[in-house]
N, C-alpha and C positions, 0 to 999 in steps of 0.2 A: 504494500500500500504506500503509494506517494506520501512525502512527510506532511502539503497541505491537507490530504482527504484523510491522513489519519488525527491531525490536529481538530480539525471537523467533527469525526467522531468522538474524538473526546471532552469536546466542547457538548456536543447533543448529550451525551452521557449527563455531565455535570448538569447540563439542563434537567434533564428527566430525573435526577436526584435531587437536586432543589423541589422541584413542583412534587415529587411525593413523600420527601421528608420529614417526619415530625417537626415542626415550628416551632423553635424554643423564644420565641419573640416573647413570649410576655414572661417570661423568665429574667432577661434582662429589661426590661421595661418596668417590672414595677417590685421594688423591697421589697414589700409585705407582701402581694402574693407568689414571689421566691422563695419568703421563711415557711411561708405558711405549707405550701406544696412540699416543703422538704419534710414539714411536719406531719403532714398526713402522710407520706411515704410512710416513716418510722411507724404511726399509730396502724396504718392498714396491716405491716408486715406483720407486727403483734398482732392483731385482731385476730388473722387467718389461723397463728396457730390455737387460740383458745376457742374457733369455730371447731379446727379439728378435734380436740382434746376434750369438748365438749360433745362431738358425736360419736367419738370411740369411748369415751368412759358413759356414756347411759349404756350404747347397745353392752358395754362387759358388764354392768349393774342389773342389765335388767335381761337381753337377750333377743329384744324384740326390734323389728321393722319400727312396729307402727309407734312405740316408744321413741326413738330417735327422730321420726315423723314428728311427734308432739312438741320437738324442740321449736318446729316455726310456729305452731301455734301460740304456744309459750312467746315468742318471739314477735310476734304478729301483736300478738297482745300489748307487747310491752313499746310495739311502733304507735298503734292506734295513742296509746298513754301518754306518748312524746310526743307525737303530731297535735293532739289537739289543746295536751297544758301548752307544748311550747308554743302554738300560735297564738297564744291569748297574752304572750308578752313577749314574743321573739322580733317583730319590727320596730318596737318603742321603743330599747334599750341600746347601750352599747354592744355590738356586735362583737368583742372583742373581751370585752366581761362573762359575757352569755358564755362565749367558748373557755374561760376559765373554768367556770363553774361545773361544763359539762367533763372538760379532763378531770376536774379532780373527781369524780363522779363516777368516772372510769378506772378511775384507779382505785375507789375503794371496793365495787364489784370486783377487779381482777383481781387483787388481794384478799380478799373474802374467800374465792375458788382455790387460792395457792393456796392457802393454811390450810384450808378444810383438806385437800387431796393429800398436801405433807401430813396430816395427823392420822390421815387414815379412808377410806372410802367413804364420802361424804353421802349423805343421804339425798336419794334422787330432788327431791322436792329442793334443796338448794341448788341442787346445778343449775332448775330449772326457773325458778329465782335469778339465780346470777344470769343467767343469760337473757331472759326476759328484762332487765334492767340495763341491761348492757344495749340491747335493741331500742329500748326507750330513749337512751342518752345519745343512741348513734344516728337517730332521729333528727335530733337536734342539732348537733355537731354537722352533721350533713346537709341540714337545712342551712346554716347559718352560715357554714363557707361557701357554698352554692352562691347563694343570697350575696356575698361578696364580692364575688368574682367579676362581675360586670362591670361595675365601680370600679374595680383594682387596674381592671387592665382595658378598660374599654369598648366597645363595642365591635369594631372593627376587629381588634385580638382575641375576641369570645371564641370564635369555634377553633382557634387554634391553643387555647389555653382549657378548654373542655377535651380537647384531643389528647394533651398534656399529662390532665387529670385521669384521660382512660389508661394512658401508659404507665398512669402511677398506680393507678387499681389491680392492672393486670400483671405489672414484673412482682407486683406484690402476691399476687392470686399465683404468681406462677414458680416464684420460689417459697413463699410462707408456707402453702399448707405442704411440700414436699420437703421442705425441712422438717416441718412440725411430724412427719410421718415417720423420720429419718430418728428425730430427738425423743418421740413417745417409745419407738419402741428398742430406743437404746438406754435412756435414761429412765425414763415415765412421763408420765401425765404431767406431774406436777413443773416438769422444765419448762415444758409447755405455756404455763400460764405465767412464770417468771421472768419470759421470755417478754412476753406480752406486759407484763410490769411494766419492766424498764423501757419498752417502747412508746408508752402512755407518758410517762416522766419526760420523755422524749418530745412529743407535743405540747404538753404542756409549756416548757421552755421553749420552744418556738413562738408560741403565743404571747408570752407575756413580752417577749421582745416585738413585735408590732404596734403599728399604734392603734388611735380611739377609731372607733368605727362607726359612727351613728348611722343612721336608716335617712336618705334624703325623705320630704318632702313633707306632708302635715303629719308628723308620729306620734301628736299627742291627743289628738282627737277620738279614736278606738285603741282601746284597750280589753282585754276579759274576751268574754262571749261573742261580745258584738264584732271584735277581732276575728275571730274562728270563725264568726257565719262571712262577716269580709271575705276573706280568703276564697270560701268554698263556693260563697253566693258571684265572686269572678268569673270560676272553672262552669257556669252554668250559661248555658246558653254560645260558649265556645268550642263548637265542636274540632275543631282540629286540634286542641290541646285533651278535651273528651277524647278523641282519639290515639294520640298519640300514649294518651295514658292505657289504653283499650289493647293496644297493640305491644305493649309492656307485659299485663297484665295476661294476656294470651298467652306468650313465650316462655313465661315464667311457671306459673300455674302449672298449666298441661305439657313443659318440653324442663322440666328442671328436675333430672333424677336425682341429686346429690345423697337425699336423704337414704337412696339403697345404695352407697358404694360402700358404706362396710357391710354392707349383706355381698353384694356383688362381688367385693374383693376376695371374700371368702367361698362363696359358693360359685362365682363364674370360673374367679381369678387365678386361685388358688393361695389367696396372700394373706398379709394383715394389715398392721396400720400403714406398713411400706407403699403397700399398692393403693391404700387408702387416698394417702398424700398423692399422691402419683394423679389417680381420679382425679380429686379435685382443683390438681394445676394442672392439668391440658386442657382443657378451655383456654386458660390464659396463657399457653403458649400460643394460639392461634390469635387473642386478642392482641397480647403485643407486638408480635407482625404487625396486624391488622395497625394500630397506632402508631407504631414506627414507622410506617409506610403511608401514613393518613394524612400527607400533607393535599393529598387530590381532594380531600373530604371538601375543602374552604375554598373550591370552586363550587359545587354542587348546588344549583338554585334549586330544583324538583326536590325538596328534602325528604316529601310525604309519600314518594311514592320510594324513594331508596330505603324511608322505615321500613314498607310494608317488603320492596322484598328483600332486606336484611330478616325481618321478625320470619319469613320464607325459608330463609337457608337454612335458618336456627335451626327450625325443626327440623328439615331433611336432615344435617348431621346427628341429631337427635336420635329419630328414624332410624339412622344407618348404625350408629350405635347401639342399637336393640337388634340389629341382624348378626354384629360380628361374631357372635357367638362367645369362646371363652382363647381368642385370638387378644391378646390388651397391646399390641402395636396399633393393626386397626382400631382398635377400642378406643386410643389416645387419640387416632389422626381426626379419626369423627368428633369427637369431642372438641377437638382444637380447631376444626371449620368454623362450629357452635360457636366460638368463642370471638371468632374473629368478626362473622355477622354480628354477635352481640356487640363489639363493640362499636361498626359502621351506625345501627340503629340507637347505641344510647348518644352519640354525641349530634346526631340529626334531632333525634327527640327532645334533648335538653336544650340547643339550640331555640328549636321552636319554642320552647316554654321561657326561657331568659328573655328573648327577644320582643312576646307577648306579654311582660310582665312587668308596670311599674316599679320601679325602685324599692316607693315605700309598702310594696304587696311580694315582693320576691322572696321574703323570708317563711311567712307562710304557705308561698305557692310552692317553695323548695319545700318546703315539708310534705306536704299532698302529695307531690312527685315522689318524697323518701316512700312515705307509706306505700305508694305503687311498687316501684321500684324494689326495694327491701320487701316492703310485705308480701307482694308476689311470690318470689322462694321460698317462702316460709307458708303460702299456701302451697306450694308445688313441693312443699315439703309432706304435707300432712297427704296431700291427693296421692303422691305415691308410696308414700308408707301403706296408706288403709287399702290403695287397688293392688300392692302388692302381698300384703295380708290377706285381702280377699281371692286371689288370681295366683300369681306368682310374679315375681321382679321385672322376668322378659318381659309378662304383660304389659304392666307397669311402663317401662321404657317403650316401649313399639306403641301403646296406644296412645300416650303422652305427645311425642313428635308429629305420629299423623294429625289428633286430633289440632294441634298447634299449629300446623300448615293450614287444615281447613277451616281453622276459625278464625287467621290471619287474612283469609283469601276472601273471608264473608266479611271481616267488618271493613275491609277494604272497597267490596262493594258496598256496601251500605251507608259509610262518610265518602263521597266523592271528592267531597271539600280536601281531606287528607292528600287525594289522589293528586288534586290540582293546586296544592299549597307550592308555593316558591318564597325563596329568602326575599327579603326588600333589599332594594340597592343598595341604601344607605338608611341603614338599619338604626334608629333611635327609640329606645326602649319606651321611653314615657308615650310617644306618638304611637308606636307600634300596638300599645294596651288593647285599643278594640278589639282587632284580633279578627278572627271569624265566629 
């Protein structure tokens, strides 16, 4: 090749890696959402192992599917509980108090789960506790950085600094619960949650290093109850945010095995906590491709129709995941498609919801989204424990994906609005509020 046509090609190279690069623009763009992002790094990595450590010590306490299933309930619970105290004072205050309050919060649930596991097999009814309080507070904490992020880095840097945030969910997702698989069943349980300590402290000291954060706009007018019907009396009569939340709520519910991978690990796999961990990071080995590669996302005007067929793929790897039988290469690579659609769909969906959402309503709109979001798995937690209880695990998995395709494909026809939603040029949150 002539030295100008190979200069050429390496010039189009660097092009086509610029435009699908994760964008660390709003990294240097703005302190506080730098600290903050490094802060949620550390808290997610913790998280994941006390997710795992909590669904391998019920099923060793108890033995059962649908017992580990009962964690999202549990969980579900303790989101409803955050989402609607924290909206009844999460836009009024300093944003930045608010998340004080909720690390230390976090750290006395985790701490709670360490002593109890060091002194000895803790009685179910507290794991079940601690983690239902921990979904309540994570509620909040997710609401309120959410709710920040617009403000911090602007409007224009929103889906590149939500792209960001997927790469920080998922290198989390994708080394946390595979260490924690690695650390349970060399050490125990209880490293697990010690782990998860120190990475809470870890946040916390990110936080108190940013500054004050108030909520623009009138934040002292609704407060309480009348706050909570705000929020929710917003999402009403908005169907493309109705939907967006719909098509969440779809993929999660009916296409989110997690809660049978220590049955599966066992009974497909042949493993223990090893393959446990394993499960539950290949998703996010497919999601952080997906993110690292996500810099084409912050062209994409059609965002409603790329939800519905990301929420699409989900399920076929879902799907294909209940075929590979007791093969866990395939079993990892389907999973890791899942993962990577997941993460195409959350950062189009959250888009559309930041962009649709005043200033001073984004704290509690971020919360409604959490409860989606979060509480979804944690019903797709309980749906597959009881149809795997009732049926068997394959069941379980296979009807889960199909039915998550076809119920992705119906509310897709039935909000058309989704179908033909497009970003705005110049996307200004407070103008944007009507919405559809």
């Amino acid at each position: 090749m002539p030295p100008a046509d190979d200069e050429v090609a390496r010039s189009r190279a660097r092009d086509l890696l610029r435009r699908i690069a994760v964008d660390v623009s709003p990294l240097r763009a703005s302190r506080d959402f730098r600290r903050l992002w490094f802060g949620w790094l550390a808290s997610h990595f913790g998280y994941h192992f006390t997710v795992v450590a909590t669904f391998v010590q019920v099923y060793r306490l108890t033995g059962s599917s649908a017992a580990v299933g009962a964690i999202g309930l549990v969980g579900l619970l303790g989101i409803v509980v955050g989402v609607l105290g924290g909206g009844a004072f999460i836009d009024a205050y300093d944003r930045r108090r608010i998340l004080i309050w909720a690390q230390a919060g976090f750290i006395v649930a985790t701490a709670t789960l360490f002593l109890a596991t060091l002194l000895g097999s803790p009685p179910l009814a507290l794991v079940y506790v601690a983690s239902g309080t921990i979904a309540g507070l994570s509620s909040i904490n997710s609401s309120v950085l959410n709710a920040m992020t617009p403000t911090l880095v602007g409007a224009e840097l929103l889906p590149s600094a939500l792209t960001l945030n997927q790469v920080q969910f998922q290198s989390t997702g994708l080394v946390g619960p595979a260490l924690a698989g690695v650390a349970i069943d060399t050490v125990g349980l209880e490293i697990a949650y010690a782990i998860d300590l120190l990475c809470c402290i870890g946040m916390l000291l990110a936080v108190l290093g940013t500054s004050r954060a108030l909520p623009r706009g009138d934040v002292d007018a609704i407060r309480g109850f009348a706050a909570i019907r705000e929020g929710f009396s917003f999402v009403r009569g908005r169907r493309v945010i109705q939907a967006a939340f719909g098509m969440d709520l779809v993929a999660m519910i009916f296409g989110m095995p997690r809660a049978l991978f220590p049955v599966l690990a066992v009974s497909r796999f042949g493993g223990g906590a090893l393959v446990v961990g394993l499960l539950f990071s290949a998703p996010a080995v497919g999601a952080l491709l997906a993110g690292l590669t996500g810099g084409w996302m912050k062209h994409v005007r059609r965002q409603g129709i790329a939800v519905t067929l990301a929420v699409v793929v989900w399920g076929l790897g879902i799907t294909l995941f209940g075929l590979v039988g007791s093969n866990l290469v395939l079993a990892v690579v389907c999973l890791a498609i899942a993962g990577g659609a997941d993460v195409v769909s959350a950062v189009f969906r959250h888009t559309i919801l930041q962009l649709s959402t005043p200033d001073h309503l984004r704290g509690r709109l971020s919360g409604i989204n959490f409860l989606v979001v979060a509480g979804g798995p944690r019903l797709g937690d309980l749906e597959a424990g009881l149809v795997a209880a009732a049926f068997s695990p394959y069941v379980s998995v296979l009807s889960g994906g199909i039915a998550c395709i076809a119920a992705a494909s119906i509310l897709s026809t039935l909000v058309p609005a989704l179908r033909h939603y497009e970003s705005p040029t110049s996307p200004l949150p407070e103008e944007a509020a009507s919405g559809y």
